[in-house]
C-alpha positions in Angstrom: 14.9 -44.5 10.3 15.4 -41.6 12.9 18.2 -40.2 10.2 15.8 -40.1 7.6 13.0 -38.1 9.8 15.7 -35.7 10.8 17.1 -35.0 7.1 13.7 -34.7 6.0 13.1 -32.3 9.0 16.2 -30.3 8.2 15.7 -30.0 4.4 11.9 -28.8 5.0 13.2 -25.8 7.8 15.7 -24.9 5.5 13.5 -24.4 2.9 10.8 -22.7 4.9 13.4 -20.5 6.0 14.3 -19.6 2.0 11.0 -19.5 1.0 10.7 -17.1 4.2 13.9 -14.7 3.8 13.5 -14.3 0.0 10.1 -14.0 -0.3 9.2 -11.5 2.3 10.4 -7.6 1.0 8.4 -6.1 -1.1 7.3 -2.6 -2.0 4.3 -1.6 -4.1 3.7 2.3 -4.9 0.8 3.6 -6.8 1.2 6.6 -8.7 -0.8 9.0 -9.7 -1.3 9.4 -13.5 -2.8 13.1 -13.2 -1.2 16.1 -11.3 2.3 16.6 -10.7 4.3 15.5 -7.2 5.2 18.6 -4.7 8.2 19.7 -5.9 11.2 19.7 -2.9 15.1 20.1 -2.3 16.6 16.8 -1.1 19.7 15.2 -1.7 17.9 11.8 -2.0 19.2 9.5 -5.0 16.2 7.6 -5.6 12.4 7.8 -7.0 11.7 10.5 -4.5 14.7 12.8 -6.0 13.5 16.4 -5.9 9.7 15.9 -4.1 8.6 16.5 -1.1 8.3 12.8 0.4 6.4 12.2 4.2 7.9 8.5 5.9 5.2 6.9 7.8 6.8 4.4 10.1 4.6 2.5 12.7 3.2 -1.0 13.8 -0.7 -1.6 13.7 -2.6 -3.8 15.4 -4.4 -6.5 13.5 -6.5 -9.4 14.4 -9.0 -11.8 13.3 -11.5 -9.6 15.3 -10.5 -6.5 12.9 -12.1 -6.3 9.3 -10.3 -3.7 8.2 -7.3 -1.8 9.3 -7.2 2.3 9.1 -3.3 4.0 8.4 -3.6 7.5 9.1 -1.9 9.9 6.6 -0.3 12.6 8.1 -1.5 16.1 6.3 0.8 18.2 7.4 3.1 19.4 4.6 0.0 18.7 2.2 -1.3 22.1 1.0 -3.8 20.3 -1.6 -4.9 17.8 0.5 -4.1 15.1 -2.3 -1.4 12.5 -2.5 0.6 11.5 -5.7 2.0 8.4 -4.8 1.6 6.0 -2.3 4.6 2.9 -1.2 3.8 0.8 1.1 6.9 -1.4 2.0 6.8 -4.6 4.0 10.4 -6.1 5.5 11.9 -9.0 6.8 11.4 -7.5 10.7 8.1 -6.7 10.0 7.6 -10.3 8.8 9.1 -11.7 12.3 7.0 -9.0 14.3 4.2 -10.5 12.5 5.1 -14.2 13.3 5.8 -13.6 16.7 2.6 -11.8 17.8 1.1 -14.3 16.2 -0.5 -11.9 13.6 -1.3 -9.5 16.3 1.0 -6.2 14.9 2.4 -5.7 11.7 5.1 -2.8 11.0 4.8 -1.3 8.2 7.0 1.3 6.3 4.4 4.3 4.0 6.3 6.9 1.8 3.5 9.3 0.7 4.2 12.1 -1.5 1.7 15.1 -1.9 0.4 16.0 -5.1 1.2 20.0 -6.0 -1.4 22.5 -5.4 -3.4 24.1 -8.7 -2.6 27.8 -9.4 
């Protein structure tokens, strides 16, 4: 009997710990669908290839006693005052920061890019 409760036990952390490490990086990014991004020399090879992209990368504090939670943007390097695309990005470490606070902070990872000023 006391082999049975411990495969059982076993088979349900292992697949809490899948469920938990594949299941917990994501990314979302809304883009704008008018205006054009801020144009910029980088040697990235990704999405953000040739625009001016600002990395956010902090912990907030959360709680059951906060209804909602404020990120501030940074507007520095933002002549028109308006972004173009938004990522928010959420990883494993976050995840574990999350768990271990007991929901307390939450890292989070924001690429912002600014949209171009109108001549």
């Amino acid at each position: 009997m006391t082999t049975l409760v411990i495969t059982c036990f076993r088979n349900v952390l292992l697949f809490g710990s899948i469920l938990l490490f594949f299941g917990s990086c994501y990314s979302v990014r809304l883009v704008s669908t008018n205006g054009a991004p801020m144009p910029d020399q980088n040697n990235r090879d990704d999405w953000y290839r040739d625009k001016r992209v600002l990395v956010l990368d902090t912990v907030i504090k959360a709680n059951v006693a906060i209804d909602k939670i404020t990120i501030p943007v940074k507007r520095l390097g933002c002549e028109s005052g308006q972004l173009f695309s938004v990522e928010y990005k959420d990883t494993f470490g976050g995840n574990l920061l999350y768990l271990f606070t007991l929901g307390s902070k939450r890292k989070v990872k924001i690429k912002y890019v600014c949209m171009k000023p109108e001549n």
